[in-house]
N, CA, C and O of each residue as an XYZ file, in Angstrom:
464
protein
N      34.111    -63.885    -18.745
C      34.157    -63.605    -17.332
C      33.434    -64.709    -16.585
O      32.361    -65.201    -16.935
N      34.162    -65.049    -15.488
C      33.524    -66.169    -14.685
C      32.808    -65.430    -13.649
O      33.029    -64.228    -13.501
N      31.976    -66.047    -12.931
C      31.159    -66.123    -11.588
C      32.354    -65.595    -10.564
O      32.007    -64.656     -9.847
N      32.790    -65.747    -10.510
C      34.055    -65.314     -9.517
C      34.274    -63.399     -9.536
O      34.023    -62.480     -8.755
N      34.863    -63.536    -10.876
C      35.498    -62.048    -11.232
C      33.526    -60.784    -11.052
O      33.497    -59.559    -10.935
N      32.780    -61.359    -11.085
C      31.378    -60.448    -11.398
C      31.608    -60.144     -9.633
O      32.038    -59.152     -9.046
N      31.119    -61.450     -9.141
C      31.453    -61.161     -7.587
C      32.867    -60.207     -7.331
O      32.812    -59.130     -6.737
N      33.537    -60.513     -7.620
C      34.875    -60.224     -7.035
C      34.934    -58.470     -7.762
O      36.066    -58.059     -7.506
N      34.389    -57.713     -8.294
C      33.932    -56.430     -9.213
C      32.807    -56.199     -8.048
O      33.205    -55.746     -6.975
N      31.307    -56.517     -8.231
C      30.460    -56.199     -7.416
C      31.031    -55.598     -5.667
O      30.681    -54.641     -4.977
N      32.155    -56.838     -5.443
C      32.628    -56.652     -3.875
C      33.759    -56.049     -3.796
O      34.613    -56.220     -2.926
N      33.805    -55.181     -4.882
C      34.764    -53.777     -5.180
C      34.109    -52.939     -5.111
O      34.450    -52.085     -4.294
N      32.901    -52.708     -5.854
C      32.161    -51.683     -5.791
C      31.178    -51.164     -4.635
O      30.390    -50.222     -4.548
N      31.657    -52.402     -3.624
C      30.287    -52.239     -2.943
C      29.570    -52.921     -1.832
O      29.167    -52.858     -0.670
N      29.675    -53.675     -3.024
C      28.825    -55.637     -2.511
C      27.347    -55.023     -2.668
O      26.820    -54.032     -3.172
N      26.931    -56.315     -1.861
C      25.314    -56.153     -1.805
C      24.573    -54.801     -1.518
O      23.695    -54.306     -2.225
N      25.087    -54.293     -0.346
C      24.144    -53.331     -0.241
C      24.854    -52.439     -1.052
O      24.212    -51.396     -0.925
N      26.120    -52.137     -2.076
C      25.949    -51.209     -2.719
C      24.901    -51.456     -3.672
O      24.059    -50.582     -3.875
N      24.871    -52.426     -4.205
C      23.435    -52.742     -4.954
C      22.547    -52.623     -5.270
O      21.951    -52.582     -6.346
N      22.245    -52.506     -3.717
C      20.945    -52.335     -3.271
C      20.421    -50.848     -3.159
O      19.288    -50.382     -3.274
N      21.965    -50.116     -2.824
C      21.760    -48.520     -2.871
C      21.484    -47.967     -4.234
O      20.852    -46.913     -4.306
N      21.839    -48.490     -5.180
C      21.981    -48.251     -6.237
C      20.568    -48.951     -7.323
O      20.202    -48.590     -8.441
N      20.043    -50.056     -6.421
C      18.740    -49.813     -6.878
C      17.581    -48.889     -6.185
O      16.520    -48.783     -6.800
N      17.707    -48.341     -5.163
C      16.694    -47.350     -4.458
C      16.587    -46.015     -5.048
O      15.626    -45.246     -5.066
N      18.212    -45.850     -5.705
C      18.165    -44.824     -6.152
C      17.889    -44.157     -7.247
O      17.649    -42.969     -7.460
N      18.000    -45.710     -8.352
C      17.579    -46.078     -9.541
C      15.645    -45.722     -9.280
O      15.061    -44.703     -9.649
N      15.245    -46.505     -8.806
C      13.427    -46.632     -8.470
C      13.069    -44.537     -7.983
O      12.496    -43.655     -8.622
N      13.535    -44.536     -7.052
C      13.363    -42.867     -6.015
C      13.832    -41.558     -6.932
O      13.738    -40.396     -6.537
N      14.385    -41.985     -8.301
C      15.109    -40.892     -8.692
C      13.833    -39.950     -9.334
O      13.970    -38.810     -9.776
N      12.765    -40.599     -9.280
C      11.699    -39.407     -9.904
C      11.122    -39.076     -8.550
O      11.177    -37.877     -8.275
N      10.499    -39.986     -7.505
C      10.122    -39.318     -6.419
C      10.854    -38.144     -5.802
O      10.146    -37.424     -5.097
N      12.362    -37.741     -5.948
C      13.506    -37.456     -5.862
C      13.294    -36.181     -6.216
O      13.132    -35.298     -5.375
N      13.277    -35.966     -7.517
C      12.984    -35.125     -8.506
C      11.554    -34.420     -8.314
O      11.412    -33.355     -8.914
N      10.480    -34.892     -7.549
C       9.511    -34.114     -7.572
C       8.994    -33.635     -6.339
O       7.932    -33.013     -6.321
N       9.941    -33.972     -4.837
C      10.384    -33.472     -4.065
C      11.244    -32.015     -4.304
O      10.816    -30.934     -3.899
N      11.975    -32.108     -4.719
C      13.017    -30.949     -5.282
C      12.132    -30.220     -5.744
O      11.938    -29.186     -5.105
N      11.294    -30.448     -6.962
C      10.443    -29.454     -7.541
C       9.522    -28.836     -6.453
O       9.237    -27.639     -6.423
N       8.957    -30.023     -5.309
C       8.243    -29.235     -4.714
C       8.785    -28.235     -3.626
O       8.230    -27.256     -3.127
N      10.068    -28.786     -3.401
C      10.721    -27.773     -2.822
C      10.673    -26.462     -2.971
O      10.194    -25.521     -2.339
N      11.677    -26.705     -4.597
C      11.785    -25.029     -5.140
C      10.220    -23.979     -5.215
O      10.159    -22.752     -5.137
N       9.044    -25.004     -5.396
C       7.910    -24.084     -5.657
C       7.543    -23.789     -4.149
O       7.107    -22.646     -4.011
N       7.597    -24.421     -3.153
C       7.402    -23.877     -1.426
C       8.385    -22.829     -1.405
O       7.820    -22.148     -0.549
N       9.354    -22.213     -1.666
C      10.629    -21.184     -1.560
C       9.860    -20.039     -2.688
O       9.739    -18.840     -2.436
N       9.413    -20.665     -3.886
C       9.446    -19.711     -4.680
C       8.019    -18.705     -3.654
O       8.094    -17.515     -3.349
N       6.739    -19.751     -3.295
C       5.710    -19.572     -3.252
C       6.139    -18.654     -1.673
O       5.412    -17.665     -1.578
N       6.887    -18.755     -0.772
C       7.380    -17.829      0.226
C       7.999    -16.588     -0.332
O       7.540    -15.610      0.258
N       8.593    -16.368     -0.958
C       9.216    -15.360     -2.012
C       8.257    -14.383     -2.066
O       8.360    -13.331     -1.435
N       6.981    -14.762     -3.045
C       5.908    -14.341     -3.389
C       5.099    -13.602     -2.003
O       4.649    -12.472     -1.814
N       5.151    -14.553     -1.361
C       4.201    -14.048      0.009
C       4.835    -13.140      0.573
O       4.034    -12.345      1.062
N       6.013    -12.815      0.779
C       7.071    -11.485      1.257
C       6.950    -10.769      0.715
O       6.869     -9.759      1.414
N       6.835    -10.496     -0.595
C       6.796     -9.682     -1.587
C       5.369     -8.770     -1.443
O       5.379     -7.545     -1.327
N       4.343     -9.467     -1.470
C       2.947     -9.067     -1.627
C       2.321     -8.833      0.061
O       1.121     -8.677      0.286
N       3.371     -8.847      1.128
C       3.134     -8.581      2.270
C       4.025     -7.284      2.172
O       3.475     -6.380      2.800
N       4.917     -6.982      1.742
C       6.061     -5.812      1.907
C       4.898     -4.625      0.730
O       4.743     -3.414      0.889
N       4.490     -5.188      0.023
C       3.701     -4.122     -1.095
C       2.305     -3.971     -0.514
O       1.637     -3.025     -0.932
N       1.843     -4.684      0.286
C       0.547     -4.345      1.333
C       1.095     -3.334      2.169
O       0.904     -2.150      1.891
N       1.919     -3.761      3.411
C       2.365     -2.376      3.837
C       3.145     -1.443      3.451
O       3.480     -0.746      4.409
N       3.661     -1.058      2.310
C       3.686      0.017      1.480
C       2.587      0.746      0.836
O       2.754      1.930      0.544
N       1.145     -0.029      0.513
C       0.356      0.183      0.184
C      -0.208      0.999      1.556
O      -0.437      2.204      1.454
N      -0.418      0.326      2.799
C      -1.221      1.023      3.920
C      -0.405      2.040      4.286
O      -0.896      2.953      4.950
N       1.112      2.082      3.895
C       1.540      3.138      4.548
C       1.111      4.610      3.396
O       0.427      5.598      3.663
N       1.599      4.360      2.503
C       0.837      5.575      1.341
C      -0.745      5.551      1.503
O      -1.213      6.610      1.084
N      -1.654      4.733      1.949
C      -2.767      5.120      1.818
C      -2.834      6.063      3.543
O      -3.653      6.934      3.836
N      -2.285      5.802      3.977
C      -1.959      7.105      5.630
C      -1.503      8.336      4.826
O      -2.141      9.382      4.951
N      -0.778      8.292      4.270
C      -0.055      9.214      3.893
C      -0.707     10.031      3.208
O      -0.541     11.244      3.339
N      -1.757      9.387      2.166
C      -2.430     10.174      1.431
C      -3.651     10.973      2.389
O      -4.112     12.091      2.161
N      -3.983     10.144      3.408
C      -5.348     10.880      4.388
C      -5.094     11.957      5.260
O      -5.923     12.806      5.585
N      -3.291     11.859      5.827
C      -3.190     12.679      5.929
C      -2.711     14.223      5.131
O      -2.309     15.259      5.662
N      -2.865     14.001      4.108
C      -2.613     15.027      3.153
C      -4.254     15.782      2.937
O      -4.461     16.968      3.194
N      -5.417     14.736      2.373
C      -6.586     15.333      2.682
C      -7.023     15.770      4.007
O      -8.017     16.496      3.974
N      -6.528     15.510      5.199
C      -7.075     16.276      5.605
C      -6.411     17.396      6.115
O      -6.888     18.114      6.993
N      -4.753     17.649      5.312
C      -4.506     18.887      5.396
C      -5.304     19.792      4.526
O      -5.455     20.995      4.742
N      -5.797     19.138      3.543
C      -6.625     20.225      2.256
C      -7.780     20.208      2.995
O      -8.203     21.364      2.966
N      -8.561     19.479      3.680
C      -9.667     20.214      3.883
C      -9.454     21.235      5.386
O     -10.202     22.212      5.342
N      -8.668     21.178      6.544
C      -8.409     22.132      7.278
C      -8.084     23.821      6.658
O      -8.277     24.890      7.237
N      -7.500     23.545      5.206
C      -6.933     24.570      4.509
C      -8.354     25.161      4.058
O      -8.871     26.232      4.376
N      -8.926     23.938      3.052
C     -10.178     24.745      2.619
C     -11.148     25.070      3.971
O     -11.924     26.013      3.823
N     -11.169     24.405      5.213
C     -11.756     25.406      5.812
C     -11.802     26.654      6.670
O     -12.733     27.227      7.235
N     -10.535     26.885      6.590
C      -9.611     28.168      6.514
C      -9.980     29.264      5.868
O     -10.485     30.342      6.183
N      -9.520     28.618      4.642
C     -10.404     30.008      3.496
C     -11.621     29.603      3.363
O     -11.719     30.686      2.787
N     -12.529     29.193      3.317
C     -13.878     29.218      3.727
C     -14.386     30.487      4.455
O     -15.173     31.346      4.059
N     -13.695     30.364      5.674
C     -14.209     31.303      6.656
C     -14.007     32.576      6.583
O     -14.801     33.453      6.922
N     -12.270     32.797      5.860
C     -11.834     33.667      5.036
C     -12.936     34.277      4.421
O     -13.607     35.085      5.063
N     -13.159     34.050      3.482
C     -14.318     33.968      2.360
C     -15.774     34.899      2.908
O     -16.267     35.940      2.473
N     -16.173     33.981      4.062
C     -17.712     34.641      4.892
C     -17.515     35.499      5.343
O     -18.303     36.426      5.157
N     -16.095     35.739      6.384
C     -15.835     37.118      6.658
C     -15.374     38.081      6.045
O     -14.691     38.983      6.530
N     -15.618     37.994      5.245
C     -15.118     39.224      4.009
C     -16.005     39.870      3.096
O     -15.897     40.994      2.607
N     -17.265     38.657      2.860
C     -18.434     38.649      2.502
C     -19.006     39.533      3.371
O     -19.282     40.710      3.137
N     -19.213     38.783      4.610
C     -19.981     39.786      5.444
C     -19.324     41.048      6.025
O     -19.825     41.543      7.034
N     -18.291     41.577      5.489
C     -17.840     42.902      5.814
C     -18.289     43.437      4.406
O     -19.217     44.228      4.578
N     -18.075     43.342      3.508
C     -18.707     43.590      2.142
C     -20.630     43.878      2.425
O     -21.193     44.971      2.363
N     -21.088     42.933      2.637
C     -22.422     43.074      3.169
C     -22.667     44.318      4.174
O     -23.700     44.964      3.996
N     -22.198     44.522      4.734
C     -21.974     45.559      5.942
C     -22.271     46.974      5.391
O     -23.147     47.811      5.610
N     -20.722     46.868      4.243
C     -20.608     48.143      3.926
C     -21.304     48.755      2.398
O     -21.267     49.908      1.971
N     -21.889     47.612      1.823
C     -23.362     47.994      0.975
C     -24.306     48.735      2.066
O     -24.772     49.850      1.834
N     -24.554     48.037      3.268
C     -26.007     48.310      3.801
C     -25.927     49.581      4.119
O     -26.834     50.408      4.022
N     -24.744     49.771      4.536
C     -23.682     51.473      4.750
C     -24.202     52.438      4.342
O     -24.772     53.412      4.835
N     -23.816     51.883      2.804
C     -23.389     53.018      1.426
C     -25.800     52.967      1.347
O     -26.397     54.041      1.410
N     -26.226     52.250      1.280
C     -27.645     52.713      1.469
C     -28.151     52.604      2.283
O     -29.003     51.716      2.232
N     -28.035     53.323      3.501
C     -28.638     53.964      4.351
C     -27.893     55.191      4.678
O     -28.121     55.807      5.719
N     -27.062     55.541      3.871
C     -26.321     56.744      3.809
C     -27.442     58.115      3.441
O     -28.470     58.090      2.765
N     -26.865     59.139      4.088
C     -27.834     60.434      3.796
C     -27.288     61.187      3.417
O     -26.190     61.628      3.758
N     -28.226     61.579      2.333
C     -27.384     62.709      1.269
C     -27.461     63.911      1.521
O     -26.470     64.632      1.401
N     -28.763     64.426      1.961
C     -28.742     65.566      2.532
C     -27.742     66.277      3.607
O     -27.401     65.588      4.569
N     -27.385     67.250      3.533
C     -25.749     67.829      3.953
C     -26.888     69.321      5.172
O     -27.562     70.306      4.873
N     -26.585     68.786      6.219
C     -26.884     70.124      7.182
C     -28.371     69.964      7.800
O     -29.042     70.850      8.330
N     -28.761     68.421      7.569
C     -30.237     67.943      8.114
C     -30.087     67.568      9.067
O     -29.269     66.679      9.305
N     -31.007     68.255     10.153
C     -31.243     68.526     11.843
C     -30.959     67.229     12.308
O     -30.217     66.953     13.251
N     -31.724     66.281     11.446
C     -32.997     65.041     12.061
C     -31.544     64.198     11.489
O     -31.680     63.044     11.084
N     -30.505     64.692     11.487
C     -29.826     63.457     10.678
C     -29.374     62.265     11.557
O     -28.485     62.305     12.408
N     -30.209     61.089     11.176
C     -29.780     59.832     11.659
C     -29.992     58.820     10.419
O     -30.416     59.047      9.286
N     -29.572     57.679     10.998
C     -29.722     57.168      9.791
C     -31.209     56.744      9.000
O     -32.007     56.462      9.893
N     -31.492     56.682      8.406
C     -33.349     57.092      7.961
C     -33.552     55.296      8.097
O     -32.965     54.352      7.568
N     -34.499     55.387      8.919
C     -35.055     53.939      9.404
C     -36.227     54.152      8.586
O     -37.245     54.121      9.277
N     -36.462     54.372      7.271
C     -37.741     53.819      6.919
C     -37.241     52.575      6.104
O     -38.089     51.693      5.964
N     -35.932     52.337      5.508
C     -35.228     50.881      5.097
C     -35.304     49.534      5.918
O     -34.736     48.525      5.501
């Protein structure tokens, strides 16, 4: 092959600045490549951050969810609580009742005997 036909091939393919494209791209093909990579890891690393923002507020929304559930249980327990005292103290009542009760049947003076 002569000097002629290399030129006359090159200025088929191109010429100079194909050349020249073809060496930038030759040199850039790893800078290239680790662009891309950093690409995909900025996308992946957004991915991630959606993810762990969508499971935060799922998280705050069940942790509402759960407070308001305690404090349906404690309105409940203090419900029957009170339940509880007033029933007690009708119970209390009717002990103090049953002794200060008088046994004697047809006594004048009958009141309830305050020496208790």
């Amino acid at each position: 092959m002569e000097i002629t036909d290399i030129i006359t091939i090159i200025g088929g393919i191109g010429g100079i600045q194909g050349v020249i494209e073809l060496l930038k791209w030759w040199r850039g093909r790893k800078v290239q490549d680790r662009q891309d990579v950093a690409e995909i890891t900025a996308t992946e690393n957004e991915n991630y951050r959606k993810q762990i923002e969508w499971y935060e507020k799922r998280l705050q929304e069940r942790d509402a969810k759960i407070d308001r559930i305690y404090a349906e249980l404690r309105e409940e327990q203090a419900t029957h609580l009170e339940e509880i005292h007033r029933r007690h103290e009708v119970e209390l009542q009717l002990k103090e009742a049953e002794v200060k009760k008088c046994c004697k049947r047809g006594c004048a003076d009958r009141e309830p005997p305050s020496d208790y």
